[in-house]
Biopython code that builds the backbone (N, CA, C, O; Angstrom):
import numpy as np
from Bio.PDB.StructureBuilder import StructureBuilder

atoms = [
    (1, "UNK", "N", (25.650, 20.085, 51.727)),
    (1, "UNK", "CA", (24.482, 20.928, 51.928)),
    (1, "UNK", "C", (23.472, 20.197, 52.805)),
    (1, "UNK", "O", (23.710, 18.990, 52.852)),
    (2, "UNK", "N", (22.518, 20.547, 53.441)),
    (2, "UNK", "CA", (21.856, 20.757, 54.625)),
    (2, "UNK", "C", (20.457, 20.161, 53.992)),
    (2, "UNK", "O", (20.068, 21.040, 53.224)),
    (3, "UNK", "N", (19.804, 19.392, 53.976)),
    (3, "UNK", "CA", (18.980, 19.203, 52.678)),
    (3, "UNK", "C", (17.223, 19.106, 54.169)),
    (3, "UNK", "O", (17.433, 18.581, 55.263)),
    (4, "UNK", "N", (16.110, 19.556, 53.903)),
    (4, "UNK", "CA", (15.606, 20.164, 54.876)),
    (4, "UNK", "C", (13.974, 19.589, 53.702)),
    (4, "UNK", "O", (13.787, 19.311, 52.517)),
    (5, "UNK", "N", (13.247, 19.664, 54.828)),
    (5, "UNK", "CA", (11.590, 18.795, 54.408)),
    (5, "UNK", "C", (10.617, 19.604, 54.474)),
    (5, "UNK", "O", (10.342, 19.836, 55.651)),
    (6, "UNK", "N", (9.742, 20.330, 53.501)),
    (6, "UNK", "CA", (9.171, 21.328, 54.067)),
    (6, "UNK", "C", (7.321, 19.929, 54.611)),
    (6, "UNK", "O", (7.108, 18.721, 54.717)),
    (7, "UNK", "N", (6.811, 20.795, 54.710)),
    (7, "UNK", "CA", (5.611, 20.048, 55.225)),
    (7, "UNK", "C", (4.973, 19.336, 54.110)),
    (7, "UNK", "O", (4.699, 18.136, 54.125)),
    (8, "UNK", "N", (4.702, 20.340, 52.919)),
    (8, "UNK", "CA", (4.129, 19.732, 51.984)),
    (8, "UNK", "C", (5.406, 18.749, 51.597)),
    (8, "UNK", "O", (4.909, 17.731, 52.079)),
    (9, "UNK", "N", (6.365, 18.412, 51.211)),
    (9, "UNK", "CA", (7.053, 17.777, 50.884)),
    (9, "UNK", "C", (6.315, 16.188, 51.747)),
    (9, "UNK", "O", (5.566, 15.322, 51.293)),
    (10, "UNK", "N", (6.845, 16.328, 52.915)),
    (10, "UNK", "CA", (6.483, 15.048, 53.793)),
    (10, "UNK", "C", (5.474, 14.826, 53.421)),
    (10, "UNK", "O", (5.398, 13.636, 53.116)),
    (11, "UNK", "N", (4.502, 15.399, 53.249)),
    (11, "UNK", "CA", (3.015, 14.500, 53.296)),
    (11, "UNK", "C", (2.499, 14.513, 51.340)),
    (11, "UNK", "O", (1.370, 14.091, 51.086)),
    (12, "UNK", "N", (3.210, 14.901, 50.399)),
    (12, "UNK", "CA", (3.051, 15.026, 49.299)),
    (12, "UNK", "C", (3.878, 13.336, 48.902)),
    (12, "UNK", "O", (3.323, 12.431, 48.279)),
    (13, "UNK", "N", (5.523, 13.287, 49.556)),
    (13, "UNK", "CA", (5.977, 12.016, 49.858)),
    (13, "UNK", "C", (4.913, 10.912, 50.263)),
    (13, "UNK", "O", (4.321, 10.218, 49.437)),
    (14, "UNK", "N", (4.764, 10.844, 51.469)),
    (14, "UNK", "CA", (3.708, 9.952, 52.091)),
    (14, "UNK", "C", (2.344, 9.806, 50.789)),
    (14, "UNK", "O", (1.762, 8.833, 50.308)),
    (15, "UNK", "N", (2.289, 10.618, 50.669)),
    (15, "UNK", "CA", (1.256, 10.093, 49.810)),
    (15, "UNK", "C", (1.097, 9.542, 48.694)),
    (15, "UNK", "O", (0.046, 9.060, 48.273)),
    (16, "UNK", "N", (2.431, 9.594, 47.995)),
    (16, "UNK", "CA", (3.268, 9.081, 46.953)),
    (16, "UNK", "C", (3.071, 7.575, 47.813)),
    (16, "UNK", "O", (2.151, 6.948, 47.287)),
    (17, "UNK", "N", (3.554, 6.977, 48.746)),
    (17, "UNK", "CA", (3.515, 5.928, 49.146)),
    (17, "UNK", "C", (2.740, 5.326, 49.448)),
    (17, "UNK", "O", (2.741, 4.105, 49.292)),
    (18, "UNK", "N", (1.769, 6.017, 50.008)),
    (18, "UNK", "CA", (0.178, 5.126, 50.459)),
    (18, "UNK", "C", (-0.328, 4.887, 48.951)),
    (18, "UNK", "O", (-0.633, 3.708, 48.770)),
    (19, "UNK", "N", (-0.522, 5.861, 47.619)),
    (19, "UNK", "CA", (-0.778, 4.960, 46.316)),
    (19, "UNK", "C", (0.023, 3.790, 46.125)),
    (19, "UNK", "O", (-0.570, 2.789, 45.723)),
    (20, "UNK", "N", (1.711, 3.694, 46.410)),
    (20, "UNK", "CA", (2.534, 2.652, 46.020)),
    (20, "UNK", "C", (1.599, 1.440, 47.137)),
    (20, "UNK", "O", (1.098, 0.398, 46.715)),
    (21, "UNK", "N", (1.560, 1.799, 48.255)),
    (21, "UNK", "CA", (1.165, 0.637, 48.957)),
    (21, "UNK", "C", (-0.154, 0.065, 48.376)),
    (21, "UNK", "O", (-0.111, -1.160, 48.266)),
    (22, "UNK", "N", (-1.700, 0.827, 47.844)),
    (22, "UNK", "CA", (-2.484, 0.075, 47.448)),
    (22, "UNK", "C", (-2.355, -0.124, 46.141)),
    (22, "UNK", "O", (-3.318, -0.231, 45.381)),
    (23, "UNK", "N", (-1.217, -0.182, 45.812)),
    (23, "UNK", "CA", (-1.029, -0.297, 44.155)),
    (23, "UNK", "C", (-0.224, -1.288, 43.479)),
    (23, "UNK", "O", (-0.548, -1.752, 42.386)),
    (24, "UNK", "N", (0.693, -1.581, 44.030)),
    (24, "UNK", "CA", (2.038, -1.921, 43.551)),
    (24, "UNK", "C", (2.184, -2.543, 44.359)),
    (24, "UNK", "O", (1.206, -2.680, 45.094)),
    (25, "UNK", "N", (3.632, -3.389, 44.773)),
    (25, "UNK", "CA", (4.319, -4.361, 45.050)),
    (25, "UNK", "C", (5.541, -3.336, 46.310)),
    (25, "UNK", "O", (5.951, -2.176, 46.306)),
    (26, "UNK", "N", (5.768, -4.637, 47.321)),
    (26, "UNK", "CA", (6.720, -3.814, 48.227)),
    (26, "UNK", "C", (8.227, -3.643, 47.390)),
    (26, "UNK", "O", (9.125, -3.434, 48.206)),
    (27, "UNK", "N", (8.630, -3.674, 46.228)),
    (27, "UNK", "CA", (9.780, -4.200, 45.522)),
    (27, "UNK", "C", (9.843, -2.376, 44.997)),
    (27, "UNK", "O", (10.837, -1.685, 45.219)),
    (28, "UNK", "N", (8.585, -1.845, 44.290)),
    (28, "UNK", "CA", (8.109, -0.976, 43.504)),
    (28, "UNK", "C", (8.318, 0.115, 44.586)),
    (28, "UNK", "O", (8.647, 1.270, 44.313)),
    (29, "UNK", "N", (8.085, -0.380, 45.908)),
    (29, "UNK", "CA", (7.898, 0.974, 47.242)),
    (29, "UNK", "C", (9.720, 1.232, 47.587)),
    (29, "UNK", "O", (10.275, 2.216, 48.076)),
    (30, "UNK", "N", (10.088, 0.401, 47.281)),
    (30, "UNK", "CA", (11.176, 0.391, 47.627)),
    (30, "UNK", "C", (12.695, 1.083, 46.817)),
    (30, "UNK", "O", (13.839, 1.442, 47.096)),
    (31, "UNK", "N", (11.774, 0.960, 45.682)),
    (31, "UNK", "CA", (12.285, 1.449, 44.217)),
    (31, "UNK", "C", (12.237, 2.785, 44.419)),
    (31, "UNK", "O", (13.246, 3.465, 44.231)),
    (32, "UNK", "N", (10.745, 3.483, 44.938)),
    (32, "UNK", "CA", (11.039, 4.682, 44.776)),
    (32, "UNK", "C", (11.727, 5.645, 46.261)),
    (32, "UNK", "O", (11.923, 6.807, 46.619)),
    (33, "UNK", "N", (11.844, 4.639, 46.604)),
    (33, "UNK", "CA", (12.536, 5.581, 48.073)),
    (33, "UNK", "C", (14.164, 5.000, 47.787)),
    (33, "UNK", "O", (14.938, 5.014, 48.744)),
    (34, "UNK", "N", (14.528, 4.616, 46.766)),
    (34, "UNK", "CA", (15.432, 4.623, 46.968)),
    (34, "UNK", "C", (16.132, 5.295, 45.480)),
    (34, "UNK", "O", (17.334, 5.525, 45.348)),
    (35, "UNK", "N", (15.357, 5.474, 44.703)),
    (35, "UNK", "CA", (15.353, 6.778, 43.341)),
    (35, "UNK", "C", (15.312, 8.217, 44.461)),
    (35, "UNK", "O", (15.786, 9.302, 44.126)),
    (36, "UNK", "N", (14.875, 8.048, 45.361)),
    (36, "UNK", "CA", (14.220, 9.859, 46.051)),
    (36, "UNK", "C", (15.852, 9.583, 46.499)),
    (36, "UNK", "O", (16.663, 10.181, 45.791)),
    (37, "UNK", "N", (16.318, 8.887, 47.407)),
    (37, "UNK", "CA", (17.129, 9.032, 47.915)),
    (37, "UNK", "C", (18.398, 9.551, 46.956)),
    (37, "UNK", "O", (19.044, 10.576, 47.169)),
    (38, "UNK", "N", (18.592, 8.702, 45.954)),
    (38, "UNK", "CA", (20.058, 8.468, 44.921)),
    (38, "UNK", "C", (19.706, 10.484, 43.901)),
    (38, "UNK", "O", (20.583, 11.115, 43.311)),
    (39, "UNK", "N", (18.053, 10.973, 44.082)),
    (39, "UNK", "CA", (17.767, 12.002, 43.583)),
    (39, "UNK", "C", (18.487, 12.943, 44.245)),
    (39, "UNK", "O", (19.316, 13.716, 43.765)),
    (40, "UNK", "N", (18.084, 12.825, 45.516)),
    (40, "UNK", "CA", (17.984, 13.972, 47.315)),
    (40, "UNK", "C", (19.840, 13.924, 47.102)),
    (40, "UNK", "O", (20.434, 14.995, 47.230)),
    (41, "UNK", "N", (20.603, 12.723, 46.800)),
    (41, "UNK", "CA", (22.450, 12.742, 46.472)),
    (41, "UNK", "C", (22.781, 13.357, 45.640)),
    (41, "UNK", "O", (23.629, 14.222, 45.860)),
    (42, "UNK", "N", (22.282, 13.184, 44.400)),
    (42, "UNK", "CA", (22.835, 14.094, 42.997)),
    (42, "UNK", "C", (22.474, 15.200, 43.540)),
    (42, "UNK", "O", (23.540, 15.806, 43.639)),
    (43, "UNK", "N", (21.502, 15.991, 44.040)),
    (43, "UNK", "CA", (21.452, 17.644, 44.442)),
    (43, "UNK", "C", (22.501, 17.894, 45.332)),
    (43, "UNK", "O", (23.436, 18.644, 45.054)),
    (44, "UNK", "N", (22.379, 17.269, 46.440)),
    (44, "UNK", "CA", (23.595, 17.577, 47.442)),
    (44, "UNK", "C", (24.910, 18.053, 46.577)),
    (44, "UNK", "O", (25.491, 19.121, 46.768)),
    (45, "UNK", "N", (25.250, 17.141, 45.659)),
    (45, "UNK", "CA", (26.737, 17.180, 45.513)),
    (45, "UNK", "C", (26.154, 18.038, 44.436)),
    (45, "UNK", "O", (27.106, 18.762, 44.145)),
    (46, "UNK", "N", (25.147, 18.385, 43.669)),
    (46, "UNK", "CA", (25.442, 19.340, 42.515)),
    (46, "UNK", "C", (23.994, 19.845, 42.745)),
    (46, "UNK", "O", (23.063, 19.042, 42.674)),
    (47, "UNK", "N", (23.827, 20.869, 42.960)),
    (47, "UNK", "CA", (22.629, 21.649, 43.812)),
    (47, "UNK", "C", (21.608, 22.472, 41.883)),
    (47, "UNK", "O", (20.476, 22.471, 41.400)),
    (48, "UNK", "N", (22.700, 22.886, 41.599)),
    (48, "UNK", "CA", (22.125, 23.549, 40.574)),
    (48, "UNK", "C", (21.634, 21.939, 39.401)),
    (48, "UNK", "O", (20.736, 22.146, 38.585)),
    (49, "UNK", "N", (21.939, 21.256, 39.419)),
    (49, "UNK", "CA", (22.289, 20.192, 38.152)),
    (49, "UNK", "C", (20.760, 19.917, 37.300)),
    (49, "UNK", "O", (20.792, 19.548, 36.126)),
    (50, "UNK", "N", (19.291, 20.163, 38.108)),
    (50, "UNK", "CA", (18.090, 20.477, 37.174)),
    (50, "UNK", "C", (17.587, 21.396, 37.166)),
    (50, "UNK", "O", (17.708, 22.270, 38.024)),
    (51, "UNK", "N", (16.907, 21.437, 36.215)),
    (51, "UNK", "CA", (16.538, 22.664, 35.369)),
    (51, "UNK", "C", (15.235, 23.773, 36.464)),
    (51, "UNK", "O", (14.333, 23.377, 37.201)),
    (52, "UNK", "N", (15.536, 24.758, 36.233)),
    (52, "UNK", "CA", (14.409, 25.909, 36.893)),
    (52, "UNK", "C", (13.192, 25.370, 36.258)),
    (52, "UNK", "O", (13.132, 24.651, 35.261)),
    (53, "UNK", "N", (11.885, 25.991, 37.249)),
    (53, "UNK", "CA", (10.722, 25.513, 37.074)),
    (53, "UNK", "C", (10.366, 26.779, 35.944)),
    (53, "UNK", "O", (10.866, 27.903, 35.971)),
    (54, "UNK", "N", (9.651, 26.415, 35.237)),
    (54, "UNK", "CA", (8.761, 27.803, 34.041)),
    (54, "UNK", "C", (8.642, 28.753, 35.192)),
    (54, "UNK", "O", (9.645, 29.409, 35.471)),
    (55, "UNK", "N", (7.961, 28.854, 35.633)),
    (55, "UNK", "CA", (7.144, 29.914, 35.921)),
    (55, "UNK", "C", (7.966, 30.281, 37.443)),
    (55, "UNK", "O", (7.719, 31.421, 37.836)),
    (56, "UNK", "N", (8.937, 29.438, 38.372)),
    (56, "UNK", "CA", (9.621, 30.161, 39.408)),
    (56, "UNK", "C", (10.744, 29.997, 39.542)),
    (56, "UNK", "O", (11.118, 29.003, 40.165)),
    (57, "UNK", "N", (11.721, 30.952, 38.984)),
    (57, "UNK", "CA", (12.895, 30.419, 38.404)),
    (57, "UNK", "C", (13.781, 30.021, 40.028)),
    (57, "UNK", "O", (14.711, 29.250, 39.794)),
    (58, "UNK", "N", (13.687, 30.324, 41.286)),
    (58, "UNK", "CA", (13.992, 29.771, 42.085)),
    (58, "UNK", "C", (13.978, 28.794, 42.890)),
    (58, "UNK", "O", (14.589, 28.452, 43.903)),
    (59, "UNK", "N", (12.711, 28.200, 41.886)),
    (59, "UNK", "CA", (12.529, 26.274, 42.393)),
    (59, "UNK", "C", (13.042, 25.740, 41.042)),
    (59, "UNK", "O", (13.194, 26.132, 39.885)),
    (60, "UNK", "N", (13.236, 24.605, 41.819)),
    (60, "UNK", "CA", (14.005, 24.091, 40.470)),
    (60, "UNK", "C", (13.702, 22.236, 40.465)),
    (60, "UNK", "O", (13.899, 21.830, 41.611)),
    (61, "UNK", "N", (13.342, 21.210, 39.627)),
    (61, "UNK", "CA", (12.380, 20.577, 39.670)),
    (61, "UNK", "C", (13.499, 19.223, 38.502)),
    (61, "UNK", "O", (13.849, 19.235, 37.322)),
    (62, "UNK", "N", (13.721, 18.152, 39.777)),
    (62, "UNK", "CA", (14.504, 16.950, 39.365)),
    (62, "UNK", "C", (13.294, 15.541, 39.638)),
    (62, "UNK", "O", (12.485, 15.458, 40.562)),
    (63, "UNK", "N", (13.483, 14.692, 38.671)),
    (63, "UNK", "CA", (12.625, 13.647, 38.449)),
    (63, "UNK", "C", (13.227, 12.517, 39.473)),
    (63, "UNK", "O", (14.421, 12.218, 39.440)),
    (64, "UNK", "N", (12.330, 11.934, 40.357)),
    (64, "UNK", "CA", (12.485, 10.910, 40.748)),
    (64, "UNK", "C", (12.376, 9.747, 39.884)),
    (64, "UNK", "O", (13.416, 9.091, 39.831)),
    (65, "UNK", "N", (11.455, 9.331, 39.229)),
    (65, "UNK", "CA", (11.311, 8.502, 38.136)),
    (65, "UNK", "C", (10.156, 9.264, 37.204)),
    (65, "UNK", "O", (9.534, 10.325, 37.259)),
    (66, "UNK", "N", (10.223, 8.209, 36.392)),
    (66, "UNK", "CA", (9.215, 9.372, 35.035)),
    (66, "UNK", "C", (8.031, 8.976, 35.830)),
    (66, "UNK", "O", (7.850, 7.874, 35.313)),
    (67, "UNK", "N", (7.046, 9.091, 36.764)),
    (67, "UNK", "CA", (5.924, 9.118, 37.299)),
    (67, "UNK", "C", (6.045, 10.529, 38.254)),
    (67, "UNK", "O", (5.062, 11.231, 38.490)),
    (68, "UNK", "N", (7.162, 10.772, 38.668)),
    (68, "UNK", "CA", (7.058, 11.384, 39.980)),
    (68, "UNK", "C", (8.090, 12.634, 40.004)),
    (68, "UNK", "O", (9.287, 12.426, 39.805)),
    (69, "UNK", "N", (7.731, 13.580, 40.184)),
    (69, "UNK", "CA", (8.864, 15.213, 39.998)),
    (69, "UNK", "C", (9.050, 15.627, 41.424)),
    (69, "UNK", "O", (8.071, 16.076, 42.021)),
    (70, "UNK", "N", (10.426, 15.504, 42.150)),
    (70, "UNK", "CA", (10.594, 16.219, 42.898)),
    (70, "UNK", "C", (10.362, 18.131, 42.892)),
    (70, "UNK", "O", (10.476, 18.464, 41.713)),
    (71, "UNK", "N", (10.179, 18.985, 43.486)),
    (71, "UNK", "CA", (10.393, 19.921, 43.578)),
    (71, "UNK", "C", (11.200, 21.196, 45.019)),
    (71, "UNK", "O", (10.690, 21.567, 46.076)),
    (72, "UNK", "N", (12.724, 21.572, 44.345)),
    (72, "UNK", "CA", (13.282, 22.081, 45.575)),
    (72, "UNK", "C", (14.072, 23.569, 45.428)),
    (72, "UNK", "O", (14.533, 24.061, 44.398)),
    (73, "UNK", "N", (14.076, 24.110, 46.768)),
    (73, "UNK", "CA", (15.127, 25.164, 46.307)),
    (73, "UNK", "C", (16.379, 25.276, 46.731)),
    (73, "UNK", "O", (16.452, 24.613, 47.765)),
    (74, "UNK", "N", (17.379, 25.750, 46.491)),
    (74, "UNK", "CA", (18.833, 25.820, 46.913)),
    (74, "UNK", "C", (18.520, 27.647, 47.581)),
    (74, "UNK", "O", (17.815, 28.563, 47.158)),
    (75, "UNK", "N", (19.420, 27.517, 48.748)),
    (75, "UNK", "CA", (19.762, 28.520, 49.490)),
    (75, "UNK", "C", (21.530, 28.393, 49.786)),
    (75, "UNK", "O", (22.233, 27.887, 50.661)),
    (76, "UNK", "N", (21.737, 29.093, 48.628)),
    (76, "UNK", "CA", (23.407, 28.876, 48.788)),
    (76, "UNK", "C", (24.147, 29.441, 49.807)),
    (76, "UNK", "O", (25.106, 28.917, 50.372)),
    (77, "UNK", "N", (23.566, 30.766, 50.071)),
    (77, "UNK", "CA", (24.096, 31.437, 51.666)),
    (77, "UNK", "C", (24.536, 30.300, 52.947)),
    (77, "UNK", "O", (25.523, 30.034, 53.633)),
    (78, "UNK", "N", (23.366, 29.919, 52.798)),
    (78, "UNK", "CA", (22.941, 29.120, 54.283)),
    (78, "UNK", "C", (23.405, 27.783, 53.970)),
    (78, "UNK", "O", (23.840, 27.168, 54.943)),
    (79, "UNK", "N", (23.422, 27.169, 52.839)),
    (79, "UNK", "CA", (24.065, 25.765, 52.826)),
    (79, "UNK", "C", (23.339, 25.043, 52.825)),
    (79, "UNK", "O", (23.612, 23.931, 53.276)),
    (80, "UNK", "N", (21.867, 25.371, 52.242)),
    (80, "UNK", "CA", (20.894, 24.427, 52.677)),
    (80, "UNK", "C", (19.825, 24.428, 51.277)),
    (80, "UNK", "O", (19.793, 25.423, 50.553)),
    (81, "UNK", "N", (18.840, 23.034, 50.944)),
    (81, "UNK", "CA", (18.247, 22.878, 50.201)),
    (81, "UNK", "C", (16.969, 22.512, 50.718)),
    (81, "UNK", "O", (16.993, 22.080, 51.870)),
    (82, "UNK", "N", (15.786, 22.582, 50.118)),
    (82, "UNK", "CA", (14.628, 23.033, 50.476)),
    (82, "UNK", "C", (13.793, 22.080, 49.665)),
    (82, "UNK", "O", (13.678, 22.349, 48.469)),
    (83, "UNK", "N", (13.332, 21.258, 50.023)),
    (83, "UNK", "CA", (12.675, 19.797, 49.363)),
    (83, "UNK", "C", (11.072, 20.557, 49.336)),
    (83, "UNK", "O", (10.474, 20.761, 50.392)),
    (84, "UNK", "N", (10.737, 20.774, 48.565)),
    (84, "UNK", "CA", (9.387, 21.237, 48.575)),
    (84, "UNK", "C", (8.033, 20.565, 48.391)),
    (84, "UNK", "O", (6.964, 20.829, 48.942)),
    (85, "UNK", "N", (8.313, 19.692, 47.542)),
    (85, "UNK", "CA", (6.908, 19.022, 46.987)),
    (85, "UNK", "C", (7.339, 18.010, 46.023)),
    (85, "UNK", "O", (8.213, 18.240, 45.187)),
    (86, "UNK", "N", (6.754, 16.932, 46.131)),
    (86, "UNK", "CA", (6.513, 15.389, 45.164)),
    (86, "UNK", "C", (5.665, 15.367, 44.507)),
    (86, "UNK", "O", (4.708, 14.803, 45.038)),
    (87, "UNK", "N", (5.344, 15.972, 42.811)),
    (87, "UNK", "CA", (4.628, 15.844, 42.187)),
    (87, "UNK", "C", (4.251, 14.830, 41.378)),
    (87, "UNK", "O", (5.271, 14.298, 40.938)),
    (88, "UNK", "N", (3.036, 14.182, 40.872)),
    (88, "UNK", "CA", (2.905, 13.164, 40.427)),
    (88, "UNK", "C", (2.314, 13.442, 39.004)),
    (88, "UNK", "O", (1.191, 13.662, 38.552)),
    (89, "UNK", "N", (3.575, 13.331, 38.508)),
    (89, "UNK", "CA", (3.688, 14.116, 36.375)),
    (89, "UNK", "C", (2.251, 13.774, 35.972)),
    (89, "UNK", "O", (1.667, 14.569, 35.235)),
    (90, "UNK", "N", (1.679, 12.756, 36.352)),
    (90, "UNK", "CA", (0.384, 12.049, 35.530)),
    (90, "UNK", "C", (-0.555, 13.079, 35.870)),
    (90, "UNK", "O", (-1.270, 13.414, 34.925)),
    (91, "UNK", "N", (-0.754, 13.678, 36.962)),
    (91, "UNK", "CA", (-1.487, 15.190, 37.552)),
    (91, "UNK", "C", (-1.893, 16.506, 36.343)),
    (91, "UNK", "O", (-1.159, 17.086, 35.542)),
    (92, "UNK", "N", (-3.303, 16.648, 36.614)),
    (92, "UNK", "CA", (-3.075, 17.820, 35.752)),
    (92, "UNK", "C", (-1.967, 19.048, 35.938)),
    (92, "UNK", "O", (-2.441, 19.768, 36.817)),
    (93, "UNK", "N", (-0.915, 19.505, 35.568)),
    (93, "UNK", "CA", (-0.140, 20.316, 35.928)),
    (93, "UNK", "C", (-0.644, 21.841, 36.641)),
    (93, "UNK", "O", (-0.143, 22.482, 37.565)),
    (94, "UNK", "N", (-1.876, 22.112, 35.768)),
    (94, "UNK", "CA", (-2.594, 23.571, 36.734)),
    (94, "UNK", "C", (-2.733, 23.185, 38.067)),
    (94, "UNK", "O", (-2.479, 23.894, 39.040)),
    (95, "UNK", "N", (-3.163, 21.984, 38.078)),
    (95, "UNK", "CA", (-3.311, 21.831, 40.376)),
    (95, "UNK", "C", (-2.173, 22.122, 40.663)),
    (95, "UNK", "O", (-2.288, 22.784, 41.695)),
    (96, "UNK", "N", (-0.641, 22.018, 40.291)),
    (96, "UNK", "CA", (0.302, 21.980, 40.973)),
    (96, "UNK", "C", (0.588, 23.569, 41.933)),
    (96, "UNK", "O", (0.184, 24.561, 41.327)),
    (97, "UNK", "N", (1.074, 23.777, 42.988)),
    (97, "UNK", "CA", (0.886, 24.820, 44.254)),
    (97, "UNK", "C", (2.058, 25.002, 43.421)),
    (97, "UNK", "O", (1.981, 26.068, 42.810)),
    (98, "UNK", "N", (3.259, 24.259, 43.141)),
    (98, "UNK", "CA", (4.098, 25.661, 42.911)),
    (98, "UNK", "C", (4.559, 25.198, 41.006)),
    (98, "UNK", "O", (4.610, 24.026, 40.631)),
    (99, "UNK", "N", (4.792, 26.209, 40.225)),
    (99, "UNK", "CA", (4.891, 26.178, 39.101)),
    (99, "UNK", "C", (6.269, 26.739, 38.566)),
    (99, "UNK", "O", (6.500, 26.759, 37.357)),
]
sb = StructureBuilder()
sb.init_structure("model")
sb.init_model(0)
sb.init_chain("A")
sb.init_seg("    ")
for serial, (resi, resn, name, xyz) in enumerate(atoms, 1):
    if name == "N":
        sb.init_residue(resn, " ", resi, " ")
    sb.init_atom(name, np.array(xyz, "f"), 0.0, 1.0, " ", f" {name:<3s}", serial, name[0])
structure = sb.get_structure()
């Protein structure tokens, strides 16, 4: 599958990283790009494998590590997956854009 970045994704990412950078250790930055990555693999090969979001049953929402929730959709027609947004669990959950 075709695995695709929407905007908020990239800069929801990035920003995940600019906290790791004034926060943490380059060991810790490295940790999580490479959890996103081994995450962004388990979907590929098994697209359905986490659970639908409450409230949109067509996003569907896999943990990078317990700090950080990917959010994506599968388009099975087209062959392609839809990286939507990097949520940061510690967040009040009402800010989150998609639910």
């Amino acid at each position: 599958m075709k695995i695709n970045w929407t905007e908020k994704a990239i800069k929801s990412f990035e920003l995940n990283i600019e906290w790791l950078i004034k926060n943490w250790t380059d060991i810790e930055i490295k940790n999580f790009i490479t959890q996103t990555e081994q995450l962004i693999d388990r979907i590929k090969q098994n697209p359905y494998i986490y659970s639908q979001s409450d409230k949109k049953k067509s996003v569907r929402k896999g943990r990078v590590n317990t700090i950080v929730s990917m959010f994506y959709i599968v388009h099975p027609r087209k062959k392609e997956i839809d990286i939507l947004l990097f949520w940061d669990n510690r967040q009040n959950p009402d800010n989150k854009i998609i639910k």
